[in-house]
C-alpha angles and dihedrals in degrees: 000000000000116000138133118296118236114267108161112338121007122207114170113224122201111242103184106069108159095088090299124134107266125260114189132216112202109238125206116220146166139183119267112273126197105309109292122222107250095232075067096050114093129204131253089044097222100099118082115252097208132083107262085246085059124115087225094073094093110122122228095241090240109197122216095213098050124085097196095064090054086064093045084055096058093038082052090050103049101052086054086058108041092248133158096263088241131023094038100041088064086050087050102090092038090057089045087062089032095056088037091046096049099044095054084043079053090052088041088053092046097052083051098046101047083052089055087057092117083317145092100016089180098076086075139076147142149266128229082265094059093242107121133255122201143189094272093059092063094031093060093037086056094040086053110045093044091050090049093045105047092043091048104026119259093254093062099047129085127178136193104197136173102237136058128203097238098111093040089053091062129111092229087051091084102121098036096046079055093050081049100056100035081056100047095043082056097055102050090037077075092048088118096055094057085046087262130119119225133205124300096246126003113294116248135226099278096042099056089045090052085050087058096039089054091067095079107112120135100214127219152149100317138054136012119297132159123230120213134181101196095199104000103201101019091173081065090051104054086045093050090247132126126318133159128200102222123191123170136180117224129191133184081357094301125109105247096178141356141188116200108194105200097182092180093040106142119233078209111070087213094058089060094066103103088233082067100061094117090072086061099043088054091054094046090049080046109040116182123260102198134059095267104090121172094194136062133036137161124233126201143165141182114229110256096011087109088226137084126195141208126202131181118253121258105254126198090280109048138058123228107273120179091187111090088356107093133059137156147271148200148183122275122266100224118121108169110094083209077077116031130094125226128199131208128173120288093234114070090207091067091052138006105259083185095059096044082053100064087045096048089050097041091053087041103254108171110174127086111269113258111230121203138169120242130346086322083114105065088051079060101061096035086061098044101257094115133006102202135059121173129179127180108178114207118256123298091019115121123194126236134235096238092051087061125016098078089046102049093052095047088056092037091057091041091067099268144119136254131183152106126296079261096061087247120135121254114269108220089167102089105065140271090332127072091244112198096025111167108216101302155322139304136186132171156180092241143331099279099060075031088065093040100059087040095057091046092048093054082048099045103034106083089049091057134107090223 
């Protein structure tokens, strides 16, 4: 069963609660010490903030059994983390996994795409749609489904995902369905040193294709359900580009939390423009080998906690440590579109660069666009490198819940805007699609460049060649 491992004080904490038995998570607490800065408070909540020589490392002496320590417990959490008392503190324990899972699914993608530098071709494939698929799609998506599953018990636990196991099913798949499962026994071989626990011997065939067949759910406008995009711009990743790995957690239809992993995120905003890729490509072909690293971080929120965080990944020689890692982070204060910078997608057939063009010279916008693979832009503009992103798909596409559901409500928490080119929220509520979608996308630093896009789309929208 996969749970943290014990750090200070362990209480275990019962997951299933809709008549299962019970499965517990260890949880890691701590009595409350003087008020904390907020730049000092970490994310997850489930990591002790104090130094192990502390007085506040007194647990709270959680039962099981009671359910009104399990309240005590929320209530406790949320105030270390600066939560809403109510509605975050129930989220507390499922962003805790989420961080921890996607942080192991970052350290499985880089292992794969430092192998696809002019080697092991194999390891990639295609979709119906032509764009690749590689190893590390279904590696994550496996990684993924079995953590959540085994931590919250499978019957609680739903998932819309990008990948199916269809191709790695067939006869002639031999030799991919064995990269698979060498990669995902590896990960979760690491699963203590990310304070989770693995499996008890390395997982077969069967089982990881079951892992990836049990993320088939449709979505929709009622009940709880995780999103993952297992590689989020895998044309990025096989040309050791941005990618993101993006996983969300939607309820009633509305994003409730969401962790973005951006493995080749530059500490250097003029590293992330697509034109500077070769910077990224040296430092993949020289990794560090020491504990300083200038690349990588994961970014998550909790819907209505007004704040969103970004931590470094755990490298190969560190261990995951909530405590000094995190901080966090906010939108950038520019208004004036003379001086933001606004992002679009690299490949011209995924968004009209002529028409963000025209928008971009009717607001004002003087700067070059940033373009960028994957969801990696809204962690841009989450973290204060670019204000502006704008997408206009071409006719007939319609965009999908996981490109999109981790990265609004980090925006969202960080202080930004997200909607459609109508001004209109996000509907998360009709499946896997983004049913009712104006136009586009839109996503910025704050209302008033917001308002300003909005406006120039409305102007600009009849005389174009969408």
């Amino acid at each position: 069963m996969a749970r943290l491992c014990p750090i200070y004080t362990s209480h275990a904490i019962p997951l299933k609660t809709e008549g299962q038995n019970s499965r517990s998570l260890s949880l890691l607490t701590a009595k409350p010490a003087p008020p904390t800065p907020p730049s000092a408070r970490v994310g997850g909540g489930l990591r002790c903030l104090f130094g192990p020589s502390s007085s506040a490392e007194r647990g709270l002496g959680l039962s099981q059994e009671d359910p009104s320590s399990l309240s005590e417990f929320s209530m406790q959490t949320a105030r270390l983390l600066g939560f809403p008392r109510v509605e975050e503190g129930e989220r507390s324990r499922e962003l805790d996994v989420a961080v921890r899972v996607v942080q192991m699914a970052c350290s499985l993608c880089q292992r794969v795409q430092s192998g696809l530098v002019g080697r092991h071709r194999e390891q990639i494939t295609s979709k119906d749609d032509d764009s690749p698929v590689t190893v590390a799609d279904w590696g994550v998506q496996a990684v993924v489904s079995w953590l959540l599953s085994e931590c919250f018990g499978n019957e609680n636990v739903s998932i819309v995902a990008e990948e199916d196991a269809y191709t790695l099913s067939r006869k002639d798949a031999t030799t991919l369905l064995e990269s698979v499962i060498s990669v995902v026994n590896e990960c979760l071989s690491e699963a203590p040193k990310y304070g989770l626990e693995g499996p008890s011997k390395p997982l077969g065939a069967q089982e990881i294709l079951d892992a990836i067949r049990n993320c088939n759910s449709t979505g929709g406008s009622k009940g709880k359900f995780w999103v993952l995009d297992p590689v989020d711009g895998t044309l990025g990743f096989v040309r050791g580009d941005q990618y993101a790995i993006a996983l969300a957690l939607i309820v009633d239809g509305e994003v409730v939390l969401g962790v973005l992993g951006c493995p080749n995120y530059p500490m250097r905003k003029e590293w992330l423009n697509y034109h500077q890729r070769y910077y990224r490509l040296m430092t993949m072909l020289s990794p560090p080998a020491h504990g300083s690293w200038h690349k990588g971080c994961v970014m998550y929120a909790c819907k209505g906690s007004g704040v969103a965080w970004m931590q470094p990944l755990v490298h190969d020689f560190a261990e995951f440590d909530w405590q000094s890692s995190s901080r966090i982070i906010r939108v950038s204060s520019i208004t004036d579109p003379a001086f933001a910078t606004f992002c679009e997608p690299v490949e011209k057939a995924n968004s009209s660069h002529s028409f963000t063009a025209g928008l971009a010279h009717s607001v004002g916008l003087r700067k070059q666009p940033l373009r960028v693979y994957s969801m990696v832009k809204y962690a841009a503009i989450a973290r204060g490198d670019a204000e502006i992103f704008m997408k206009f798909a071409r006719a007939g596409y319609k965009e999908k819940i996981w490109d999109h559901a981790a990265g609004l409500v980090i925006i969202q928490e960080a202080g930004g805007v997200v909607t459609d080119a109508r001004g209109c929220p996000l509907d998360f509520s009709k499946g896997i699609y983004l049913e009712g979608l104006d136009r586009g996308i839109i996503a910025c630093s704050g209302p008033l460049l917001h308002e300003k896009i909005i406006k120039a789309v409305d102007a600009s929208w009849d005389s174009s060649n969408l």
